[in-house]
C-alpha positions in Angstrom: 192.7 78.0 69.9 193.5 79.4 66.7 192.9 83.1 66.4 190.8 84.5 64.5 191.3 87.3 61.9 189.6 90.3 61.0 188.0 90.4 57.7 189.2 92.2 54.9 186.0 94.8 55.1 186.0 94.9 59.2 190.3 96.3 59.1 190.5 100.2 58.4 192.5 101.4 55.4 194.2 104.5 54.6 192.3 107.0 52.0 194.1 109.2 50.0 193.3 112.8 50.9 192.4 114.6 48.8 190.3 111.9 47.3 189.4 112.5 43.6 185.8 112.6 43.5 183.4 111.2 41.1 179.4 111.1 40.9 176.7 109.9 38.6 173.7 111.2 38.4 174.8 115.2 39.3 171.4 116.1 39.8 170.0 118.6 43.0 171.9 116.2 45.0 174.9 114.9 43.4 176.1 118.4 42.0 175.9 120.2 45.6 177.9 117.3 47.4 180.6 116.9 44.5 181.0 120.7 45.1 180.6 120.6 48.5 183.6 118.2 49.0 185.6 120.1 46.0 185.0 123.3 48.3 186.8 120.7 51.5 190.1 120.6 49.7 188.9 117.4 47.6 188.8 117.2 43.7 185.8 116.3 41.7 187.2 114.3 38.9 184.3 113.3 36.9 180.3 113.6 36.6 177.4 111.9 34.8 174.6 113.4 34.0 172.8 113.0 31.0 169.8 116.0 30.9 169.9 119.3 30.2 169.1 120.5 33.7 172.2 117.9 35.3 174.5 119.7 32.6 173.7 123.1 33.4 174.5 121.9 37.8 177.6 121.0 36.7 179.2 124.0 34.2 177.4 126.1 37.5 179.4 124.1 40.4 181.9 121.9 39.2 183.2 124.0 36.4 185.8 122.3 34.8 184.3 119.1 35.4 183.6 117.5 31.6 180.3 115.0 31.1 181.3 111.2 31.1 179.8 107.7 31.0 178.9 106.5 34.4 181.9 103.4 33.4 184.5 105.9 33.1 182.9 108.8 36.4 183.7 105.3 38.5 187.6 104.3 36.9 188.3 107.9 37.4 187.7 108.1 41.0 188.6 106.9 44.4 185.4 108.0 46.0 182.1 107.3 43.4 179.4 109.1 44.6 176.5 107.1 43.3 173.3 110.2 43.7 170.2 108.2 41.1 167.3 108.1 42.1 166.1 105.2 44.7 164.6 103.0 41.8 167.4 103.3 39.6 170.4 102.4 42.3 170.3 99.0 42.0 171.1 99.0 38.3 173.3 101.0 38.3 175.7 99.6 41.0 174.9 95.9 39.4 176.0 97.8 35.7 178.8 99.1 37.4 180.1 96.3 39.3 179.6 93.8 35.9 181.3 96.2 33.4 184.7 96.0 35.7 184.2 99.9 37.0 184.7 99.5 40.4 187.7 98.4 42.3 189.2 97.3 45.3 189.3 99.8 47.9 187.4 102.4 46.1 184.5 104.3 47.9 181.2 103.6 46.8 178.8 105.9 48.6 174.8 106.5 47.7 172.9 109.3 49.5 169.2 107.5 48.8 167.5 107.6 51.9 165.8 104.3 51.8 168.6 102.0 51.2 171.0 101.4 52.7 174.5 98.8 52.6 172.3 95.8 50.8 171.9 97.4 47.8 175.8 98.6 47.3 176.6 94.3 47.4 177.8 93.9 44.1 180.6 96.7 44.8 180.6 95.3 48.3 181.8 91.7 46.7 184.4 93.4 44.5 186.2 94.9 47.5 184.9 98.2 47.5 184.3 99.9 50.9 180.5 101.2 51.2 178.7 103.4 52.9 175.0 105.3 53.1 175.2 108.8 53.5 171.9 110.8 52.9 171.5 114.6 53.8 168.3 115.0 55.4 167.7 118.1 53.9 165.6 119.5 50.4 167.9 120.8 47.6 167.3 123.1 44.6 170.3 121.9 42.8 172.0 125.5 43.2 175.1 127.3 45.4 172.6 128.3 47.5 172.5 124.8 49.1 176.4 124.5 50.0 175.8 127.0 52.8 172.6 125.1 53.6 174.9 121.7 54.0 176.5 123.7 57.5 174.3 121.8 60.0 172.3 119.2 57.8 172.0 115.9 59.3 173.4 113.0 57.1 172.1 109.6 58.0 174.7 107.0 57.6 174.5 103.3 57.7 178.3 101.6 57.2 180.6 98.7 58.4 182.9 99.3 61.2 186.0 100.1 59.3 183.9 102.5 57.0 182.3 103.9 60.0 185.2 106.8 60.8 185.5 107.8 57.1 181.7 108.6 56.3 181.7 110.4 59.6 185.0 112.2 57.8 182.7 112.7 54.6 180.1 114.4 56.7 182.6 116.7 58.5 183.8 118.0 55.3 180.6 118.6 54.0 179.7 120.6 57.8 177.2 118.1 58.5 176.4 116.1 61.4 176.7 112.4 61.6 173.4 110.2 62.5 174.0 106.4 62.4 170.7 104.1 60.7 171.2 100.7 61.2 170.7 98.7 58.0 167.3 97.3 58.9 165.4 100.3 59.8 166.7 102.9 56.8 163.1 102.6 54.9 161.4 103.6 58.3 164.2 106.9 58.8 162.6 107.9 55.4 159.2 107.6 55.6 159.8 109.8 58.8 161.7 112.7 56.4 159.4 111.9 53.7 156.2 112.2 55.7 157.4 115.2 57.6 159.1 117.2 54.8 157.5 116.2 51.8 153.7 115.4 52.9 154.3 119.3 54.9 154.8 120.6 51.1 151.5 119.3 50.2 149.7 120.4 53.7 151.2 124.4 52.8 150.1 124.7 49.8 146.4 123.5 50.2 146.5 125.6 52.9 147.3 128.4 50.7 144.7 127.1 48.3 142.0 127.7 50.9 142.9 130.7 52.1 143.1 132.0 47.9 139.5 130.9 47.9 138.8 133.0 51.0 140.1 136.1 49.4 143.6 136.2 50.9 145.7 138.2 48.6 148.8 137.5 49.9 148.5 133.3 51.6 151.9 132.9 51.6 152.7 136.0 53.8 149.4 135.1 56.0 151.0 131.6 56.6 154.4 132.0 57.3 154.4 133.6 60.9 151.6 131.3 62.1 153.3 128.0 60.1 156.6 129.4 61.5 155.7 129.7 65.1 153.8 126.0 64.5 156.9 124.5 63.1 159.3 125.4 66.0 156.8 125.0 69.0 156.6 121.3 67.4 160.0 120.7 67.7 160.3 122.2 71.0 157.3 120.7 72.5 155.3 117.7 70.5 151.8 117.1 71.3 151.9 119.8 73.8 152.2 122.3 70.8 148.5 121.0 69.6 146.4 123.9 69.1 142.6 124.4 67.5 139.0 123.0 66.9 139.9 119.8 67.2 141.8 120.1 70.9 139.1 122.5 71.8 136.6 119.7 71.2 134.5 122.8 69.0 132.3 120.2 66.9 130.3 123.4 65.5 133.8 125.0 63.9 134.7 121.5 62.7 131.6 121.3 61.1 131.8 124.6 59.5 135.1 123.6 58.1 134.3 120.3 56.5 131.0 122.6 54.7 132.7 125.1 53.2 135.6 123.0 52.1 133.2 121.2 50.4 132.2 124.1 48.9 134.8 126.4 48.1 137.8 123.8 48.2 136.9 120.2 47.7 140.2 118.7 46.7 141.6 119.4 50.1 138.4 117.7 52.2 140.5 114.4 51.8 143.3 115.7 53.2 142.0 117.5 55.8 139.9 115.0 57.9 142.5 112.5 57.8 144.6 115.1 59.5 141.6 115.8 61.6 141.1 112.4 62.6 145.1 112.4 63.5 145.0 115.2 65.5 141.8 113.7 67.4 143.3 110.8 68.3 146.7 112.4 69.4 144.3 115.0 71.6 142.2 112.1 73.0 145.5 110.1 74.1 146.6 113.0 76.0 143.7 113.9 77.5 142.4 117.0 76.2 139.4 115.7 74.7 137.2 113.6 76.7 136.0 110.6 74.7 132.3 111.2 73.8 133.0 115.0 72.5 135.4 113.1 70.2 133.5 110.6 69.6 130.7 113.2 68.2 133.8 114.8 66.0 134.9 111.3 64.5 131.2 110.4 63.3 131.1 114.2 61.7 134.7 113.2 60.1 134.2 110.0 58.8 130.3 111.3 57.2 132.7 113.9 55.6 134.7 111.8 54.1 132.3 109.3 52.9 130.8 112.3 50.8 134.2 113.7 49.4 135.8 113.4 46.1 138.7 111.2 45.5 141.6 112.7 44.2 142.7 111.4 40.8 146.1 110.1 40.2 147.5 110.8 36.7 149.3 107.2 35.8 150.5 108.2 32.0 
């Protein structure tokens, strides 16, 4: 029997250390990693970044670093970070890959969090080596995110001979490694997204409410409660559930949902779909018996029926 060879993108090559680094789109993202690999002994080479905000990132962290066509960020460099938006990534690596920018060898990373290898193809087919690598972490674009990176989890989705060098990429950044496969990356970030993002949204109605109530100071009257929430989550789950709604109180709930309607109607919405949520989660476990929640889900869903939708500006 004959035997059979590895292909090309399954054998490990050598990388050149210190890589020269390039990135397009040196935005939040793209601006903290190229400094946070410059600041790992590597050398940021090139950056694109075409608005006023992506200039000022880079003269702040990778000063030296002159504006340049994505075409010439990717000839320059060895490793192309590629850091554009999730809708834009395709077109870009397709542009790319058809204008004779990438090469053989060459890293082409992304850091979106809902795609991962598929999407890199085009470089893939050209001989680059690719890899996923998206910091599960919220960046303000300034050097207050390098120390920030110590910690972050990266998720990574790459072939086996890629698989030791994005682990590499993450070390130098001090992040730790956690390996998506390919088919469920959209489901790892609707899990960030819902948790991070959709939490943004939760504290600051929250805030809104407590505004209406008088509160002087909601941010302050948050943050132990939110604080203690947060962690005893982590730690502990469902077990963590505290409340009207794991109480079975149906008179408190029903408070809620009237002054809400009064004092703060464009957080009703909101609120008894988390409601409902959270009564489901406490039925499951036991803590409310079912007709009590029963009694809760009818005052939920007559809640909602009467509360305003929430526009969505499309222009």
């Amino acid at each position: 029997m004959d035997q059979q060879h590895p292909r090309a993108h399954d054998v490990p090559v050598a990388v050149p250390r210190p890589l020269r680094i390039g990135v397009v789109g040196a935005g939040r993202v793209g601006a903290v990693l190229a400094a946070g690999l410059g600041a790992a002994g590597h050398r940021v080479v090139a950056a694109a970044g075409e608005s006023d905000a992506s200039r000022q990132r880079m003269a702040e962290l990778l000063p030296g670093v002159t504006p340049a066509k994505p075409s010439a960020v990717a000839r320059a460099s060895d490793a192309l970070l590629l850091t554009v938006p999730d809708d834009m990534l395709d077109n870009v690596v397709t542009m790319l890959a058809a204008s004779g920018s990438i090469r053989p060898g060459q890293l082409v990373v992304h850091t979106s969090g809902r795609h991962g290898l598929a999407v890199l193809e085009p470089a893939r087919a050209l001989g680059a080596r690719v890899i996923a690598l998206h910091p599960a972490m919220t960046f303000t674009g300034t050097a207050v995110d390098l120390d920030r990176l110590a910690g972050c989890v990266f998720g990574l989705t790459a072939g086996p001979a890629e698989r030791a060098l994005a682990e590499s990429l993450v070390a130098d950044l001090g992040g730790r490694p956690m390996w998506v496969p390919e088919e469920m990356r959209t489901l790892y970030h609707a899990g960030l997204a819902h948790g991070a993002n959709h939490l943004v949204t939760l504290v600051t109605e929250a805030m809104e409410m407590l505004t209406a109530a008088g509160a002087d100071d909601p941010a302050g009257t948050l943050r132990p409660l939110l604080t203690a929430a947060l962690d005893n989550a982590l730690a502990h789950g469902d077990a963590a559930l505290t409340g009207p709604i794991v109480r079975g109180d149906l008179g408190t709930v029903r408070a809620h949902l009237v002054d809400l309607a009064a004092n703060a109607p464009h957080t009703l919405p909101s609120y008894v779909v988390m409601a409902r949520a959270t009564l489901a989660r406490a039925v499951t476990d036991g803590r409310v018996v079912p007709l009590r929640a029963l009694r809760i889900h009818q005052l939920l869903e007559e809640a909602l029926a009467d509360a305003p939708v929430p526009e969505v500006e499309t222009r």
